[in-house]
C-alpha positions in Angstrom: 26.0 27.2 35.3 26.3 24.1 33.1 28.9 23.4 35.1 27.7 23.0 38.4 24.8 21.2 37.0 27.0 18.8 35.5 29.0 18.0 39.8 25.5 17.7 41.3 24.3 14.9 38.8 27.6 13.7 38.4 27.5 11.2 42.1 24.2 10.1 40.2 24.8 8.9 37.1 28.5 7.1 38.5 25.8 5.2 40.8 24.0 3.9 37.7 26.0 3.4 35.4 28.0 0.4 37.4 27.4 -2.8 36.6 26.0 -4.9 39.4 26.1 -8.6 39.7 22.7 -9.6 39.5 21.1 -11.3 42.5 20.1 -15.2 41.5 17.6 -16.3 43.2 15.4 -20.2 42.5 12.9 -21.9 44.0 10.0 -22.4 45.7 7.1 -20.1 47.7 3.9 -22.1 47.4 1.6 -24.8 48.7 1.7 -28.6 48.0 -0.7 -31.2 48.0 -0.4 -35.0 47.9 0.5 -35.3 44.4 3.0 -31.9 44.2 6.2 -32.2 42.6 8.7 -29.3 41.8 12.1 -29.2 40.4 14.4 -25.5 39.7 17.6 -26.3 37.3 20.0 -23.5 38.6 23.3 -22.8 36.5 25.9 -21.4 38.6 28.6 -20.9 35.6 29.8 -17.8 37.0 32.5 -18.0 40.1 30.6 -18.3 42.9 32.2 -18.7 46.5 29.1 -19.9 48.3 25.7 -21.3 47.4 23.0 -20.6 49.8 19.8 -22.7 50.7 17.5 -20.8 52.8 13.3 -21.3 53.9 10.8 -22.5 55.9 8.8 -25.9 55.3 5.8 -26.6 56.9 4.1 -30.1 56.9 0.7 -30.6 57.7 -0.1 -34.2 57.0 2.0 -36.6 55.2 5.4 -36.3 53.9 7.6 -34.0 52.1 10.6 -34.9 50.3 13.2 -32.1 49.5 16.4 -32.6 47.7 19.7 -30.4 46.5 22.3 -31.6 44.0 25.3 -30.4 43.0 26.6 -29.9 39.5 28.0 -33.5 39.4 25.0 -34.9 40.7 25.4 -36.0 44.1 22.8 -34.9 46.8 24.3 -32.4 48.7 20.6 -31.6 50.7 18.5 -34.2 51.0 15.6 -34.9 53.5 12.2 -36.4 54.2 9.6 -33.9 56.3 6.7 -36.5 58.2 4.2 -34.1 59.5 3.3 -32.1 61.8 7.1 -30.2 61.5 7.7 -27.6 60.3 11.6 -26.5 59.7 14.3 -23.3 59.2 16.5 -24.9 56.4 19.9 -22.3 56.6 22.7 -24.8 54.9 25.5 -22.9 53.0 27.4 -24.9 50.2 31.2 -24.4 48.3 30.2 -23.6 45.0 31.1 -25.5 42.1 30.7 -24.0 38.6 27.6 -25.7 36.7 23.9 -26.5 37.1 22.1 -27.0 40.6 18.9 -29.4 41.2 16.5 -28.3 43.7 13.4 -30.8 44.0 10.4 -31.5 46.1 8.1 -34.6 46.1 4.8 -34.4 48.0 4.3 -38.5 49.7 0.6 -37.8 50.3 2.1 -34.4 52.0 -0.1 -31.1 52.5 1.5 -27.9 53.6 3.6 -24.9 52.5 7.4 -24.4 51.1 9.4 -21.3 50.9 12.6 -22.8 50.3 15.5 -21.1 47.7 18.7 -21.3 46.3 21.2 -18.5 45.2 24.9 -17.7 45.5 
């Protein structure tokens, strides 16, 4: 009896018991105003293959100024929103070990972004 107990849980506890990468995920889902800022730091230490910048940024008035860097600095992403727009942002990056700048500056913008990194 202990047995068969034992081969029916078995499948189970092999499911959690592995380790799983864990799903890295940064940035924004908010509104701005004229005098909103935002900045995620994300380190990407790990080998990573790919970096991924996904979202949707509406602009309602004003401007919207979004920005990706790379570990070394350099803009990789970088672009000024003059509303109305509103944009799909789908960009996919080699990854380089180290930490990742994603920013926003609001230029007497108003509006919504839902924008994110992760590998």
């Amino acid at each position: 009896m202990k047995t068969v107990n034992l081969l029916l849980y078995l499948p189970f506890l092999l499911l959690l018991s592995c380790e799983k990468d864990p799903y890295l995920n940064f940035g924004f889902d908010c509104g701005f105003d004229k005098n909103s800022s935002g900045l995620v730091i994300a380190d990407f230490s790990r080998s990573e293959n790919t970096v991924y910048l996904t979202g949707i940024i509406s602009v309602s008035e004003g401007q919207l100024e979004v920005n990706l860097s790379g570990p070394d600095g350099e803009p990789v992403y970088s672009r000024t929103l003059i509303a109305p727009i509103e944009v799909q942002i789908n960009e996919i990056y080699d990854a380089r070990p180290g930490y990742w700048k994603l920013k926003y500056k609001s230029r007497g913008g108003a509006g919504t972004i839902d924008l994110h990194i992760y590998k």
